[in-house]
C-alpha positions as CSV (number, residue, x, y, z in Angstrom):
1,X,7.9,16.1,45.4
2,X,7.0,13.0,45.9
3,X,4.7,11.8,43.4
4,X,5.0,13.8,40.4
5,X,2.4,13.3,37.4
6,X,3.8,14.6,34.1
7,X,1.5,15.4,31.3
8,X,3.1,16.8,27.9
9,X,2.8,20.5,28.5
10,X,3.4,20.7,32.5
11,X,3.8,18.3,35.5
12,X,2.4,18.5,38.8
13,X,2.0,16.6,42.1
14,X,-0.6,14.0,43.0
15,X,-3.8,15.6,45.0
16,X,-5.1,13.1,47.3
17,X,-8.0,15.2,47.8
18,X,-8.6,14.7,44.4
19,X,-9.7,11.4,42.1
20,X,-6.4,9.7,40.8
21,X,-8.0,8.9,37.1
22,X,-9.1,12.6,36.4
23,X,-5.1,13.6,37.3
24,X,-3.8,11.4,34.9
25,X,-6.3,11.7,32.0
26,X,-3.8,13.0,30.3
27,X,-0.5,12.2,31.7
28,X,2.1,10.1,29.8
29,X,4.2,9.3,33.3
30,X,3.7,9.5,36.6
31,X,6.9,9.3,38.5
32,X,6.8,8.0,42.5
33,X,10.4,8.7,44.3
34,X,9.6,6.7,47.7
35,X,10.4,9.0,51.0
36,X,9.6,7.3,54.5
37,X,8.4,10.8,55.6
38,X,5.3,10.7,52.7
39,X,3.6,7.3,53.7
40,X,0.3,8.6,54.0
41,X,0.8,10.3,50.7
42,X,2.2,7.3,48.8
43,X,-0.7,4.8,50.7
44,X,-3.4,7.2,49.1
45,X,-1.9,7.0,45.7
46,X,-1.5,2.8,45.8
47,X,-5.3,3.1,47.2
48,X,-6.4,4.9,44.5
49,X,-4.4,2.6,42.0
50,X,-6.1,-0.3,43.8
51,X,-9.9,1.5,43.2
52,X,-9.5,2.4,39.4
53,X,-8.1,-1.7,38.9
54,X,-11.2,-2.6,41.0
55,X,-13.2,-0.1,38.7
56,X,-12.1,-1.3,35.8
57,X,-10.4,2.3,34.5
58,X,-7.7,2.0,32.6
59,X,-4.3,4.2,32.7
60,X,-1.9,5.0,30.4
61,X,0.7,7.1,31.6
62,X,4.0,4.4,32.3
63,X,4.5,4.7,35.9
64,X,8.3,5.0,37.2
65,X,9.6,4.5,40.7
66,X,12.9,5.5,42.6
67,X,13.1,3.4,45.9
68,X,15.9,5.3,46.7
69,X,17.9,1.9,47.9
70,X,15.4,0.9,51.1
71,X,13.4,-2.1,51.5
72,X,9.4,-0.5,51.8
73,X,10.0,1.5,48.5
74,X,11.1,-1.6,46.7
75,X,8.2,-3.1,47.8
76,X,6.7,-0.6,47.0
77,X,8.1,-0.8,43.3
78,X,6.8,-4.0,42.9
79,X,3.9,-3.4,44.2
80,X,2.9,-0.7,41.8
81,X,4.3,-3.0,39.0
82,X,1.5,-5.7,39.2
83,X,-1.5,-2.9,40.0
84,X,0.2,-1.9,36.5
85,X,-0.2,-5.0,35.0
86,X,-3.4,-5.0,36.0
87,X,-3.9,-1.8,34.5
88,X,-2.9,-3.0,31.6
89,X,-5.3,-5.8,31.4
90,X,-8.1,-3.4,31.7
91,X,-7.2,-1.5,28.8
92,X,-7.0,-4.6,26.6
93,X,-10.1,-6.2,27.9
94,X,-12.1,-2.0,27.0
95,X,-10.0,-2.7,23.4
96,X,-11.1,-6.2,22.5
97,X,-14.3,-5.6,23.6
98,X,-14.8,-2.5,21.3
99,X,-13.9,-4.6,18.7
100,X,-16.3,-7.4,19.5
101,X,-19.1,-4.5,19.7
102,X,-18.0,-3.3,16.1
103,X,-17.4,-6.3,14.7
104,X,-21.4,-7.3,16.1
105,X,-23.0,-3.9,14.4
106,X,-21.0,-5.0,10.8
107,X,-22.1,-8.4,10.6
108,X,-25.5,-7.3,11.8
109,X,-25.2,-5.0,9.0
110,X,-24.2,-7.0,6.5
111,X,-26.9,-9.6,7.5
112,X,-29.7,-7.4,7.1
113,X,-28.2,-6.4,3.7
114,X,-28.1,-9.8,2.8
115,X,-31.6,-10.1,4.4
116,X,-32.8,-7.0,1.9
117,X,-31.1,-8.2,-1.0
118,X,-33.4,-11.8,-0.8
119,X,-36.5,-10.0,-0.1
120,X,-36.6,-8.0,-3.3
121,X,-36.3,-11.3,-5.5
């Protein structure tokens, strides 16, 4: 196996047939051991990576990878560190602007209550 996606009741291995972001909806890892023999495996799952950062989908699950001591897979490690990162980035930028949306609707909220409460005068 070489890309394994672990949720907390099972695990299983990355589909490239399949979107990346509806296989790790609810996965908590997602562990990549690199093997020369799986290139066009592990060049679908950085592509997909690349296409949810470019999407602006956000993942959770902490994403661990064995090189196994050769030079592609530890550029392939740090490759898969920055998409990440950028990950990451996405997830904070959907946060703070969910709190800038609620934060709107409140002080809308309490404007028009302000707004009511000088009307009935």
């Amino acid at each position: 196996m070489c890309i394994k996606i672990v949720e907390p009741e099972k695990s299983f291995e990355f589909n490239p047939m399949e979107p990346l972001e509806n296989q790790v909806a609810n996965a908590h890892e997602i562990l990549v051991k690199y093997e020369s023999c799986e290139e066009r495996k592990i060049n679908s799952f950085v592509r997909e990576i690349e296409r949810m950062v470019l999407s602006g989908i956000s993942c959770k699950a902490e994403i661990k990878v064995n090189a196994n001591n050769q030079i592609d897979g530890m550029k392939l490690e740090r490759k898969l560190e920055k998409l990440k990162k950028s990950l990451d980035i996405n997830e904070l930028v959907k946060r703070v602007s969910t709190f800038h949306r609620d934060a709107e609707c409140k002080l809308s909220e309490l404007s028009e209550m302000c707004l009511g409460k000088i009307d009935e005068r």
